[in-house]
C-alpha positions as CSV (number, residue, x, y, z in Angstrom):
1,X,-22.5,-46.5,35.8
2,X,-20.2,-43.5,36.5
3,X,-21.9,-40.8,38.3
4,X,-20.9,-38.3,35.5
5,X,-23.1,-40.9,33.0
6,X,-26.0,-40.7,36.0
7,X,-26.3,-37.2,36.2
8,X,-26.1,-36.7,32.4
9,X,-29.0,-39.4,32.0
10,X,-30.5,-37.3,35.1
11,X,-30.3,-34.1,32.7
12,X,-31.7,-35.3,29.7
13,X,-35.4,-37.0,31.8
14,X,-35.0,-33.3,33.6
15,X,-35.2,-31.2,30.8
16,X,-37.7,-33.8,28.8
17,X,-39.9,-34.0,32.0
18,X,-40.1,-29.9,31.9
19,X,-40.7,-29.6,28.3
20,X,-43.5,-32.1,28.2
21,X,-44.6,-29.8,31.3
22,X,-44.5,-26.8,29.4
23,X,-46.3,-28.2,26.3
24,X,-48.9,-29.2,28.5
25,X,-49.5,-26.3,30.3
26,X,-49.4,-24.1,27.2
27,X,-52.1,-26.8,25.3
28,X,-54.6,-26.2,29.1
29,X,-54.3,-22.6,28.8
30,X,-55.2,-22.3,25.3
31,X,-58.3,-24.6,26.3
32,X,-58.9,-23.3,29.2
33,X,-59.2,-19.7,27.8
34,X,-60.7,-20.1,25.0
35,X,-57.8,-18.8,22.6
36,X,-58.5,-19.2,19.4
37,X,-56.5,-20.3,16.9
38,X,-55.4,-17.7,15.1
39,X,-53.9,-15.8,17.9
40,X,-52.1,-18.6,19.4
41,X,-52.4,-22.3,18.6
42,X,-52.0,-25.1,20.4
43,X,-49.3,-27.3,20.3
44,X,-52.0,-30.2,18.9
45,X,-52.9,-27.7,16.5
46,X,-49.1,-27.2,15.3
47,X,-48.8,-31.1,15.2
48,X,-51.9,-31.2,12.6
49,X,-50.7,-28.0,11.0
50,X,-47.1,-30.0,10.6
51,X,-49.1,-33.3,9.0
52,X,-51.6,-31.4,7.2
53,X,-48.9,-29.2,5.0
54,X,-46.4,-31.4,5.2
55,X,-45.4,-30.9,1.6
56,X,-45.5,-27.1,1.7
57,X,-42.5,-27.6,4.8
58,X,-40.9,-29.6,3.2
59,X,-40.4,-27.6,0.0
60,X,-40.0,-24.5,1.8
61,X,-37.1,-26.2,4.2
62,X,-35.3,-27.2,1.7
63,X,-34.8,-24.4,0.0
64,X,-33.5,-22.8,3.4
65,X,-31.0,-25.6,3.7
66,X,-30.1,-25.1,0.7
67,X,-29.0,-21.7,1.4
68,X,-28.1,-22.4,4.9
69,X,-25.5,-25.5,3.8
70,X,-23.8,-23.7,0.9
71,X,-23.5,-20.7,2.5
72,X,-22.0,-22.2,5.4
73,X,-20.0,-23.9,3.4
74,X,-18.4,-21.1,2.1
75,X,-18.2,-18.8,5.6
76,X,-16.3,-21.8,6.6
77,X,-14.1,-22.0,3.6
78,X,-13.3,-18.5,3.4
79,X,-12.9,-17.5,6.8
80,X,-10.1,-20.7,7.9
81,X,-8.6,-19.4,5.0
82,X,-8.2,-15.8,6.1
83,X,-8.0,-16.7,9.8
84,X,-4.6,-18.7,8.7
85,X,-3.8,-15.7,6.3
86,X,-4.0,-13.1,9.6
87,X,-1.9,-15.2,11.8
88,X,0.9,-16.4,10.1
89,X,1.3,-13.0,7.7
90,X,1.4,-9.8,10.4
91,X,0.7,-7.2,8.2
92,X,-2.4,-9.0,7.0
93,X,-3.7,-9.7,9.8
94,X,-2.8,-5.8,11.0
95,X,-4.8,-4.6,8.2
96,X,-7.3,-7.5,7.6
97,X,-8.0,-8.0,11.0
98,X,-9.5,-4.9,12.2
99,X,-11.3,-4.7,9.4
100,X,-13.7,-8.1,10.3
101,X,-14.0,-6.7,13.4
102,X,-15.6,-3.5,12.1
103,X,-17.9,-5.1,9.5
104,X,-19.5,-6.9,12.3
105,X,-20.6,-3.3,13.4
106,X,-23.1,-2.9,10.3
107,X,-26.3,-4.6,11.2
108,X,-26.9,-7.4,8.1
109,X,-30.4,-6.1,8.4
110,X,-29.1,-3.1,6.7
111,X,-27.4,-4.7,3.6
112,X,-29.7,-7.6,2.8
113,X,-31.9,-4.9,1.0
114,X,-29.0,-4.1,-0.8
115,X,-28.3,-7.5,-2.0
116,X,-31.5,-7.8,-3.6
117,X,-30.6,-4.6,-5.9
118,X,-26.8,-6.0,-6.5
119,X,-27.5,-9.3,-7.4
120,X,-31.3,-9.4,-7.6
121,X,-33.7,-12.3,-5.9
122,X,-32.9,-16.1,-5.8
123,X,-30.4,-17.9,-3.7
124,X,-27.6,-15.9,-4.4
125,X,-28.9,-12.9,-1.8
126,X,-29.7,-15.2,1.0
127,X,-26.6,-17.2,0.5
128,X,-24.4,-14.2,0.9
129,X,-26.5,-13.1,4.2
130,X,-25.8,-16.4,5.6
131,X,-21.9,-16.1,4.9
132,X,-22.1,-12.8,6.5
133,X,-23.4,-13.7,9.6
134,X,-21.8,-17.1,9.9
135,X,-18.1,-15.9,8.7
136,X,-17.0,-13.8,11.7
137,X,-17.1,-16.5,14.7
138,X,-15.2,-18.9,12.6
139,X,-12.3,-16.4,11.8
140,X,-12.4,-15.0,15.3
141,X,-12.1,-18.2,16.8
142,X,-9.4,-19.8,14.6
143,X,-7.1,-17.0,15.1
144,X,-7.1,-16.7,18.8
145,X,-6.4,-20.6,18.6
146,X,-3.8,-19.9,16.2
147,X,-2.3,-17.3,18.6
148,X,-2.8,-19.5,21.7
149,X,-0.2,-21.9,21.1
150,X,2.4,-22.3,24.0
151,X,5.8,-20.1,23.8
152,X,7.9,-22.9,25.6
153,X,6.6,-25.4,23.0
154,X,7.1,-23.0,19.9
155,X,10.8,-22.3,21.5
156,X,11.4,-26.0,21.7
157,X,10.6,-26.5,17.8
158,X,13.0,-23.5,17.1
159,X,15.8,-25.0,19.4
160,X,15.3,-28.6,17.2
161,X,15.8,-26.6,13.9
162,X,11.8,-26.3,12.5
163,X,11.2,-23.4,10.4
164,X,8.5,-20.8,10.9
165,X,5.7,-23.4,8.8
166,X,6.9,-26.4,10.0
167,X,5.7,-24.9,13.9
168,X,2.9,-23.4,12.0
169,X,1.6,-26.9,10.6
170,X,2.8,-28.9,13.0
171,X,1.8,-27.1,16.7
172,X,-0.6,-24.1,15.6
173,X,-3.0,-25.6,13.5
174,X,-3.3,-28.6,14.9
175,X,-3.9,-27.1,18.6
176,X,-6.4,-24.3,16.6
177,X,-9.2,-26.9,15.7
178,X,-11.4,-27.0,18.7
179,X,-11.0,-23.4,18.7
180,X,-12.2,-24.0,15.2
181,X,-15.4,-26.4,15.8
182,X,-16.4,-24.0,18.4
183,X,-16.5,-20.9,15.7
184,X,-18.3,-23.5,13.7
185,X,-20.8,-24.4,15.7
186,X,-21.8,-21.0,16.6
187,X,-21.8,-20.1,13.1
188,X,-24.0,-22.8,12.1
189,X,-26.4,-21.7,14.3
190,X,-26.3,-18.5,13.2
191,X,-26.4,-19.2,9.4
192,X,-30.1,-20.5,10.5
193,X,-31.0,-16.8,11.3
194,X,-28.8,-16.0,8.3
195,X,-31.5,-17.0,6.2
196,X,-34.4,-16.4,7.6
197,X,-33.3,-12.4,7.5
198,X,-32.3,-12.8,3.9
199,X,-35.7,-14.8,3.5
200,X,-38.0,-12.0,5.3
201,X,-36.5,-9.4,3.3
202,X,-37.0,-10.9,-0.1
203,X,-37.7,-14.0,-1.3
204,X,-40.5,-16.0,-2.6
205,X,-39.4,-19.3,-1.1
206,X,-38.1,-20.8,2.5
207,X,-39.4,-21.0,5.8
208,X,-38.8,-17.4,6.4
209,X,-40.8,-16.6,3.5
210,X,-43.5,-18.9,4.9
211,X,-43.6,-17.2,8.1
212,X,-43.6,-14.0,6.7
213,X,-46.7,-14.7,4.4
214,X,-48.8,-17.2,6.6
215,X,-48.9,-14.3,9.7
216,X,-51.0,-11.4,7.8
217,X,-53.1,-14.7,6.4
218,X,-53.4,-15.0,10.1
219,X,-52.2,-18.5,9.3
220,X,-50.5,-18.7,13.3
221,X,-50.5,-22.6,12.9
222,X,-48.5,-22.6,10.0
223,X,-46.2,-20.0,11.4
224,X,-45.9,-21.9,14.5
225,X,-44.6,-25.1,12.1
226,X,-42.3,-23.0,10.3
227,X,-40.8,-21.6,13.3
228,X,-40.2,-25.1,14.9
229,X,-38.9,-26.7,12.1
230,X,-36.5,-23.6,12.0
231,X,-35.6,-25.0,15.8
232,X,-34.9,-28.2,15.1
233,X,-32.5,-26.9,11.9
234,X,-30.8,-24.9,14.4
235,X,-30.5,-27.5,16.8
236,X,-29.5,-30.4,14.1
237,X,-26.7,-28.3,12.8
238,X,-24.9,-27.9,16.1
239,X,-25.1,-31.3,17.2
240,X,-23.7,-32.0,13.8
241,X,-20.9,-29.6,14.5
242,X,-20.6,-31.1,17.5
243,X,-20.7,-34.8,16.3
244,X,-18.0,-34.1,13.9
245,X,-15.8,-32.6,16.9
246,X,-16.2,-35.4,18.7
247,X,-15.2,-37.8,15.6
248,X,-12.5,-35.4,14.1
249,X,-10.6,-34.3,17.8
250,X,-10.9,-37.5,20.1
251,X,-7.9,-36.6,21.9
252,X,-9.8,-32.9,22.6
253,X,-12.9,-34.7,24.2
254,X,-11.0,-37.0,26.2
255,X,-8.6,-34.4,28.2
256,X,-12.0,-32.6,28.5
257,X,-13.4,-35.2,30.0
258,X,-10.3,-36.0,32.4
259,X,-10.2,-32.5,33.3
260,X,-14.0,-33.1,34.5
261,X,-13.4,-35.8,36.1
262,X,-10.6,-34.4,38.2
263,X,-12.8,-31.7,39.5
264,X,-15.4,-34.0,40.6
């Protein structure tokens, strides 16, 4: 076994062994003190909470991955497309451009309200919450791959004779995907939160709903379930990204992985 393999197997029993700890120590206080349950459960209390209303989670989480795949989806859609848009046209991307940027400065908890009176409750308000929030890493991150590309090698297509979208298709884009799955797998993450907001602010469905509705039932167990469940969404989506990376860009993980093993 290589020592890299060693330590990561080291990593994973490291970080198991403390959150066992941690769940332990948090189900002793809540014994030891007396807490009751409906100011903070115990994790055996989440567990029964989890088995007991199993079907209310499960309806309510998939209707938040409903809206967190589709809008996703379309963040990722609509922002490669105007990434590649803003790099290879310069008076887009001098006009587009600094015009992402600023949008990012109007908190989304501001227009989700306003979504509701545009185009009234559903999906379609939460979906567009989640685009909004998930769109701007991905376009961020795909143009500064696009722009990262190597003068010397972009000179050497234009001494061989390549025109301005054969060096476009053939060295930028391919050397702007793990920019790419890096934008994506912060944006999936954030499309979770993407939906919960657009959930919390209107919506009769979800596991931001649920959340919303089970604390002033002082329903904390429930909460509790909601909330992990929300975790493990978040969580699930980026190893997905990640997964896909790996599957997609095996050239990219293996210099990564050389370049770790030199340090060592």
């Amino acid at each position: 076994m290589k020592p890299r393999t060693r330590l990561f197997d080291f990593s994973i029993i490291w970080l198991s062994l403390i959150g066992l700890t941690l769940i332990a120590l948090w189900e002793g206080l809540v014994f030891a003190f007396d807490i009751p349950q409906w100011k903070l459960p115990a994790p055996s209390d989440i567990g029964v909470e989890l088995l007991h209303s199993k079907n209310l989670l499960i309806f309510h989480t998939w209707v938040t991955l409903q809206e967190i795949i589709i809008g996703f989806s379309v963040a990722l859609s609509t922002g490669v497309f105007l990434a590649i848009l803003i790099s290879y046209y310069r008076a887009v991307g001098r006009l587009v451009y600094p015009i992402v940027i600023a949008s990012q400065t109007i908190p989304i908890i501001v227009i989700a309200p306003l979504l509701l009176i545009w185009v009234g409750y559903g999906l379609t308000p939460k979906i567009i919450v989640v685009t909004l929030v998930a769109f701007f890493p991905i376009v961020v991150n795909t143009v500064d791959g696009l722009r990262s590309v190597d003068l010397e090698m972009i000179n050497l297509m234009r001494t061989l004779g390549a025109t301005r979208w054969q060096i476009f298709t053939k060295i930028q884009i391919p050397s702007s995907l793990p920019f790419l799955f890096s934008g994506m797998k912060v944006g999936a993450t954030l499309s979770v939160i993407g939906a919960v907001i657009g959930e919390w602010v209107g919506s009769n469905a979800g596991l931001g709903y649920l959340t919303r509705m089970s604390v002033p039932l002082f329903l904390t167990s429930r909460s509790f379930a909601a909330v992990l469940i929300l975790s493990v969404l978040g969580v699930g989506i980026f190893l997905l990204a990640s997964l896909l990376e790996r599957a997609l860009l095996p050239w990219h993980h293996r210099n990564n992985k050389m370049n770790l093993d030199s340090k060592d």
